[in-house]
TORTIVEX-379849 format. One line per 4 residues: number of its first residue (from 1); their letters; for each residue x, y, z of N, C-alpha, C, O. Coordinates in steps of 0.05 Angstrom, whole numbers, padded with zeros to 5 digits, m for minus. Example, Ala and Ser with C-alpha at 12.3 -4.5 7.8 and 13.67 -1.06 7.14 Angstrom:
# residues 2
1) AS) 00264/m00114/00156/00246/m00090/00156/00264/m00066/00156/00285/m00066/00169  00257/m00045/00142/00273/m00021/00143/00258/00001/00157/00268/00023/00161
This chain:
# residues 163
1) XXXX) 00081/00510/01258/00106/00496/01253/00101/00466/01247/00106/00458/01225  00090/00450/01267/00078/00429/01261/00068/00418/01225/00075/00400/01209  00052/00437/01226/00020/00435/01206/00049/00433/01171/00049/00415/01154  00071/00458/01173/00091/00462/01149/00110/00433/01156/00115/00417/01138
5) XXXX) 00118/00429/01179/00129/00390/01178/00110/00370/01167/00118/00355/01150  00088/00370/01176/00070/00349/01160/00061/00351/01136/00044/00333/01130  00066/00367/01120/00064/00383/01095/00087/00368/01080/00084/00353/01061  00110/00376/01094/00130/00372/01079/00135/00338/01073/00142/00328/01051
9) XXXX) 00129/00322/01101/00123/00291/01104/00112/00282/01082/00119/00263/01069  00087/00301/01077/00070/00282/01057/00081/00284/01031/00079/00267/01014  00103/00320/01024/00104/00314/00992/00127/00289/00991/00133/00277/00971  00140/00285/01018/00169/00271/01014/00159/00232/00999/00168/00216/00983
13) XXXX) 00135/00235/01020/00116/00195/01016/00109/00196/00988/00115/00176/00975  00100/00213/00977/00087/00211/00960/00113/00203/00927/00111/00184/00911  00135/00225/00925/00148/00203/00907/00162/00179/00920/00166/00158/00907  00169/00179/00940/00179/00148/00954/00163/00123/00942/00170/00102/00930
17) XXXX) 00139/00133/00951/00118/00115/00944/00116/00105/00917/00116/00082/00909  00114/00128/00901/00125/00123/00864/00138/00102/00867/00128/00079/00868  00171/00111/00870/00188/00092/00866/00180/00068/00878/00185/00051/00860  00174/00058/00893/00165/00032/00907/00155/00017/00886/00166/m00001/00873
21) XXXX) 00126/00027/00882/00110/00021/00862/00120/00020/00839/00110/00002/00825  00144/00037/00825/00155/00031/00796/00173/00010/00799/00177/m00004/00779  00186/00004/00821/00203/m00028/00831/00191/m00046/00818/00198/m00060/00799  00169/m00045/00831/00153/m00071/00831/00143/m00075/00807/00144/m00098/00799
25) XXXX) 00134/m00057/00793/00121/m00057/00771/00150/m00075/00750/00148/m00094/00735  00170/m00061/00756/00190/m00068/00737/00209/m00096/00745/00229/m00106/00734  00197/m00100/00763/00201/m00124/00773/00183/m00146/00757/00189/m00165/00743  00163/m00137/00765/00142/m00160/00742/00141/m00163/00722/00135/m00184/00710
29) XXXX) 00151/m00133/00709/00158/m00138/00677/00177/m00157/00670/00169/m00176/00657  00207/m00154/00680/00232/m00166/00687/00218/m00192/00686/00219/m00206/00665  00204/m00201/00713/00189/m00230/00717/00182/m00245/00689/00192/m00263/00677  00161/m00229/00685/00147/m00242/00664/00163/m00247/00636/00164/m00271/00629
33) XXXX) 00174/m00231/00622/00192/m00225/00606/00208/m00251/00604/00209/m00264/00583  00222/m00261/00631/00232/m00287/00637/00218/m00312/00632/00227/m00329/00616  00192/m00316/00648/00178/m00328/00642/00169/m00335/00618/00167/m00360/00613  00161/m00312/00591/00153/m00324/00569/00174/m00340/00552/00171/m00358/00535
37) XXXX) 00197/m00327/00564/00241/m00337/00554/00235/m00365/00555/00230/m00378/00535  00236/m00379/00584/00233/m00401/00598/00202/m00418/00582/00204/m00443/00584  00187/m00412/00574/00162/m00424/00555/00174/m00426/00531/00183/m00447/00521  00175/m00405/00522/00190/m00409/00492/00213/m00431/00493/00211/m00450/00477
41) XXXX) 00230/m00431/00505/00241/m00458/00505/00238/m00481/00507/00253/m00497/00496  00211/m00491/00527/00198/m00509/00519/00180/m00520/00505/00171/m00543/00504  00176/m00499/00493/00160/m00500/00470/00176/m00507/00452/00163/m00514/00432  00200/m00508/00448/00223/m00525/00428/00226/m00487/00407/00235/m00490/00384
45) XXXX) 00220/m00463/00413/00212/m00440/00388/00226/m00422/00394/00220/m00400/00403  00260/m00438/00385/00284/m00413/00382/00275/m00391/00372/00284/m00369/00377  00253/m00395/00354/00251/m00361/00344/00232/m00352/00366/00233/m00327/00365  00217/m00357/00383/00202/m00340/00393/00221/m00333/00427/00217/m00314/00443
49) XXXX) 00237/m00353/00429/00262/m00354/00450/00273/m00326/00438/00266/m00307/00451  00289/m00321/00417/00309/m00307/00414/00290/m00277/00408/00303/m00257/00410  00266/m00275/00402/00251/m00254/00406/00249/m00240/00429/00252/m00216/00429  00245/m00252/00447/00246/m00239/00473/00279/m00226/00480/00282/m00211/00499
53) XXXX) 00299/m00234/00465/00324/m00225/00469/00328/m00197/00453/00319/m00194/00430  00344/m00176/00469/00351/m00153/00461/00365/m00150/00429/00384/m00166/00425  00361/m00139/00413/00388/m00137/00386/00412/m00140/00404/00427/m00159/00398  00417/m00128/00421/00448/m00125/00439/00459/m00150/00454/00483/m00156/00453
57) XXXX) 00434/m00167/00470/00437/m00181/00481/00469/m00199/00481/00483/m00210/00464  00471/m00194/00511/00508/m00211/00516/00498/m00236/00534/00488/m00235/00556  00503/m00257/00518/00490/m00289/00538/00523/m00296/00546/00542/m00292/00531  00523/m00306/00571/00552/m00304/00584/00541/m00344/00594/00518/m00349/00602
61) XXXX) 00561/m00364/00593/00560/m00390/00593/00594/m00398/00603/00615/m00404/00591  00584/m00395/00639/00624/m00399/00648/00628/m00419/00645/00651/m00422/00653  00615/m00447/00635/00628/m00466/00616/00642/m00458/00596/00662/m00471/00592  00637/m00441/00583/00641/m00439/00558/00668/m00409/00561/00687/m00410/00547
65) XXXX) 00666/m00398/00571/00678/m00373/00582/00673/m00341/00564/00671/m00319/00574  00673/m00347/00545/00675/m00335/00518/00637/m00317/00517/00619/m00326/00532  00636/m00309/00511/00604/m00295/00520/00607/m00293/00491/00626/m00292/00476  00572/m00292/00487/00562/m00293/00462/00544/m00261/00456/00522/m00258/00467
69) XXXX) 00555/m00242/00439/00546/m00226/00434/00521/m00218/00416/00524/m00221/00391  00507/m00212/00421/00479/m00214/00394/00455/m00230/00397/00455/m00251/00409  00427/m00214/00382/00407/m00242/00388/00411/m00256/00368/00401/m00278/00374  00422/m00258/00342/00422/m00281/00324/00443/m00297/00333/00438/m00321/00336
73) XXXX) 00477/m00285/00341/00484/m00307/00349/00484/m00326/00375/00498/m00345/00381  00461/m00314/00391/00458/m00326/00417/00432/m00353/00402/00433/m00378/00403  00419/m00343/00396/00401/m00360/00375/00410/m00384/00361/00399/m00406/00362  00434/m00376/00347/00440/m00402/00336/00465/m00412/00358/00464/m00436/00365
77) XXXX) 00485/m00399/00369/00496/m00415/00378/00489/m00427/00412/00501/m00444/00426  00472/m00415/00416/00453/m00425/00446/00426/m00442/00440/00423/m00466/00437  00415/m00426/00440/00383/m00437/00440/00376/m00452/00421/00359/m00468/00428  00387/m00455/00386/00381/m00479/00363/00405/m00495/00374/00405/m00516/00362
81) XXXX) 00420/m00496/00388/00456/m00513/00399/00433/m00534/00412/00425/m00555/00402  00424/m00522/00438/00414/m00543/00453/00384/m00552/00441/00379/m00576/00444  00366/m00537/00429/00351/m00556/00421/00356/m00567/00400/00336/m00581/00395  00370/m00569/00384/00377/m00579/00356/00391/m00608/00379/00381/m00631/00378
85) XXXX) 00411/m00601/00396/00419/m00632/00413/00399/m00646/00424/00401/m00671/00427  00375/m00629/00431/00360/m00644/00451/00334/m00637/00447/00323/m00621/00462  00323/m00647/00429/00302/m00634/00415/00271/m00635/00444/00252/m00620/00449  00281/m00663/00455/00254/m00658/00476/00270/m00644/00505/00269/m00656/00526
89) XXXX) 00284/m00622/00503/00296/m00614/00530/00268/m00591/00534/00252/m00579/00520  00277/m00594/00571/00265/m00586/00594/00274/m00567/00610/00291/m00571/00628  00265/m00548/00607/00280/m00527/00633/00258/m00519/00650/00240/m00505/00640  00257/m00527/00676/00254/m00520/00695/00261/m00508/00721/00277/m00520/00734
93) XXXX) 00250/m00483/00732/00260/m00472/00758/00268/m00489/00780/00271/m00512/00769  00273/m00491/00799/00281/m00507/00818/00286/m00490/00849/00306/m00487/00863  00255/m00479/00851/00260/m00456/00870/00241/m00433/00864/00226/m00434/00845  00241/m00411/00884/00233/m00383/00869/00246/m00365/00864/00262/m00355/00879
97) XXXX) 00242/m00358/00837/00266/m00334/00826/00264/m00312/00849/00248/m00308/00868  00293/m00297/00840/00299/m00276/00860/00288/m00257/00840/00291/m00263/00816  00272/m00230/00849/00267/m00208/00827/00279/m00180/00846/00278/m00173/00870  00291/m00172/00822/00302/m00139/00839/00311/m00127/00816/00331/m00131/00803
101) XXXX) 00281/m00106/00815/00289/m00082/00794/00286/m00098/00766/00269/m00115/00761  00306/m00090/00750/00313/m00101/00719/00327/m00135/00726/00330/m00151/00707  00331/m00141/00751/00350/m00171/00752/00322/m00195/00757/00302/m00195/00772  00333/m00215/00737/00320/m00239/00747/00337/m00270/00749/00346/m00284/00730
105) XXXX) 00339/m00274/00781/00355/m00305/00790/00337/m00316/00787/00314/m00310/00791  00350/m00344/00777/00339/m00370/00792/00358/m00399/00793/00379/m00403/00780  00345/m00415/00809/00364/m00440/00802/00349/m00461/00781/00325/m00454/00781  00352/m00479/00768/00336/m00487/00758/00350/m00520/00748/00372/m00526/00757
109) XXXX) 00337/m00540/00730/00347/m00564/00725/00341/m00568/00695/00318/m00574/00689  00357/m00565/00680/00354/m00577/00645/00356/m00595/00647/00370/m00604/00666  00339/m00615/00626/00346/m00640/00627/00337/m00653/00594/00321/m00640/00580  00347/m00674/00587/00332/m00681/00560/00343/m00703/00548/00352/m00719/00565
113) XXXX) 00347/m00713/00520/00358/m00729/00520/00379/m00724/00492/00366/m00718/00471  00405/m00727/00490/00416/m00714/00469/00417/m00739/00443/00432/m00758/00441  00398/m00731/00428/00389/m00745/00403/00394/m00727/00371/00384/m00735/00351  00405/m00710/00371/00413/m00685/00355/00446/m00681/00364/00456/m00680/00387
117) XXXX) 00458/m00678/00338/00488/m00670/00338/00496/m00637/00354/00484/m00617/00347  00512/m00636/00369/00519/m00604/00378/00532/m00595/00351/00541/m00603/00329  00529/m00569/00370/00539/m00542/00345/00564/m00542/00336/00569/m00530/00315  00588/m00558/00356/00612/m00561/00341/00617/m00581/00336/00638/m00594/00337
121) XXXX) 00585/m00590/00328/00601/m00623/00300/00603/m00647/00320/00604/m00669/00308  00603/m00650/00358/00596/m00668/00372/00584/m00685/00360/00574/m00670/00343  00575/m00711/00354/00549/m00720/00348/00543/m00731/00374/00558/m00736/00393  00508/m00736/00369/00488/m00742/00387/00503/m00770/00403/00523/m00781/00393
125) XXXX) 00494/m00776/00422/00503/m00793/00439/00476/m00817/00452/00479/m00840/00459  00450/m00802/00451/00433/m00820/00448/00426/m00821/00479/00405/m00832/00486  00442/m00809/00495/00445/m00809/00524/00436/m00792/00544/00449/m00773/00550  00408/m00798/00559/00390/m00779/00572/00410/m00751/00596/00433/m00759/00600
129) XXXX) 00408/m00739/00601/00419/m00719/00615/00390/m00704/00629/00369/m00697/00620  00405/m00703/00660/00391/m00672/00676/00419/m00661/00697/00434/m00675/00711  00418/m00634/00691/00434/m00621/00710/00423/m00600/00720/00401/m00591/00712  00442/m00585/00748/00432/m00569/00752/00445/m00536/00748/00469/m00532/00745
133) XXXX) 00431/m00521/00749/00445/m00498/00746/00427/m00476/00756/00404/m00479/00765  00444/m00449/00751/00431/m00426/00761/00435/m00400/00738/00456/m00396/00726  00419/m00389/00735/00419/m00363/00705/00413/m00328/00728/00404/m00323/00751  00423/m00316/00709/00421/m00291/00719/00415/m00273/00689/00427/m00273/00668
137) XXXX) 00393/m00261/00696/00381/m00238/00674/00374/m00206/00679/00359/m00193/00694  00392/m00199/00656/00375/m00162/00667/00353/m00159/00642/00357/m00169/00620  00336/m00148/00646/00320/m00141/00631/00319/m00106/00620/00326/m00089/00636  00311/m00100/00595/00309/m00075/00588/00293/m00069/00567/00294/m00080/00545
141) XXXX) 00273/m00049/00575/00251/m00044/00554/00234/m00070/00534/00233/m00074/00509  00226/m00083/00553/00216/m00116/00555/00226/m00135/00540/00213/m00154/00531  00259/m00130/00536/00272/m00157/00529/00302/m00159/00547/00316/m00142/00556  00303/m00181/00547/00329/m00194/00558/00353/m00188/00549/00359/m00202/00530
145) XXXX) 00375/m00166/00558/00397/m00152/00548/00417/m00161/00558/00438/m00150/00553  00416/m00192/00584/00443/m00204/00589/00426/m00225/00603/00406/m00222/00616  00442/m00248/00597/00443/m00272/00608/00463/m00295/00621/00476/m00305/00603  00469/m00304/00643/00491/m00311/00654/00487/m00330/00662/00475/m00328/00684
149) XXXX) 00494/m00363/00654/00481/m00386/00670/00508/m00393/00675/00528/m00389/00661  00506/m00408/00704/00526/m00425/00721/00513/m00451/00723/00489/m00456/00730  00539/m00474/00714/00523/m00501/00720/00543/m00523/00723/00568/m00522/00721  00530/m00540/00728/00550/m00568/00724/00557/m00582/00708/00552/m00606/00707
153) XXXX) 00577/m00564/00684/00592/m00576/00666/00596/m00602/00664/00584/m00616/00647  00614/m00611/00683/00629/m00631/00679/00612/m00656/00700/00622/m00675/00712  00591/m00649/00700/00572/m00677/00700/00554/m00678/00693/00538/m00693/00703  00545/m00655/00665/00526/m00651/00638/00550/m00672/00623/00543/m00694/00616
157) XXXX) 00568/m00664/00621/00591/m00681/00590/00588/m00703/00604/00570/m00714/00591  00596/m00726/00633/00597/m00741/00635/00558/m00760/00634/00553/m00784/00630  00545/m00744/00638/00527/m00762/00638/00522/m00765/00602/00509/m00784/00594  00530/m00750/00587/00527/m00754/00568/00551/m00779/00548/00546/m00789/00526
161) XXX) 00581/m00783/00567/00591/m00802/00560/00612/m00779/00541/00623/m00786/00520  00616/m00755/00551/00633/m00739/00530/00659/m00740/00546/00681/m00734/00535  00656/m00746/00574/00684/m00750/00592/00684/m00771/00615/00704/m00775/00628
């Protein structure tokens, strides 16, 4: 009786254990995936930024409220928006990301200086900026299929002199 319970124990560990191990694994994918996101942007290389983004990709900006569907138009209206404004901007973590599964948190601080006109015709202001904020990503089949940043609007526009 014993000997058929410990039998049964072991086939039960053994996919448990899988799954553990496929977590994690897809956790690091998720990780990294982010990480090259977060380089590519400082590397100033919307195209190699918006590469890592799904064809599907939904970038969600509750400043903005309105979510941006697509990797071309997350491309031009996100990622060439702010570096085209801020050609030497900075994104940095501010913390350690949260990883779980396909999700990647973190908090983090942009900062730069807006010397480039925004995408709706703003012009440049000449006026250094750092804020802080926080992004949320799912990842899928090693690109980025949603993006969600929360931040401090309205003392990004004022340090820039837009309010």
């Amino acid at each position: 009786m014993w000997t058929a319970f410990l039998r049964g124990l072991r086939i039960v560990a053994i996919p448990v254990a899988c799954v553990v191990g496929t977590g994690v694994a897809m956790a690091q994918d998720a990780l990294a995936v982010v990480d090259d996101y977060l380089a590519a942007w400082n590397a100033h290389d919307s195209v190699a930024a918006a590469g890592l983004l799904a064809e599907e990709v939904r970038y969600y900006d509750a400043a903005v409220g309105t979510p941006v569907e697509g990797r071309e138009a997350a491309k031009t209206q996100v990622i060439d928006a702010f570096l085209n404004a801020a050609p030497d901007a900075v994104w940095t973590r501010d913390g350690d990301p949260v990883v779980a599964g396909d999700a990647v948190a973190f908090e983090w601080i942009f900062g730069g200086t807006n010397t480039g006109d925004w995408a709706d015709g703003t012009g440049a202001t000449g006026k250094p900026f750092s804020f802080h904020g926080m992004s949320m990503f799912r990842v899928k089949d090693g690109r980025i299929v949603h993006q969600a940043d929360y931040y401090d609007a309205l003392g990004f526009y004022k340090q820039l002199g837009l309010m």
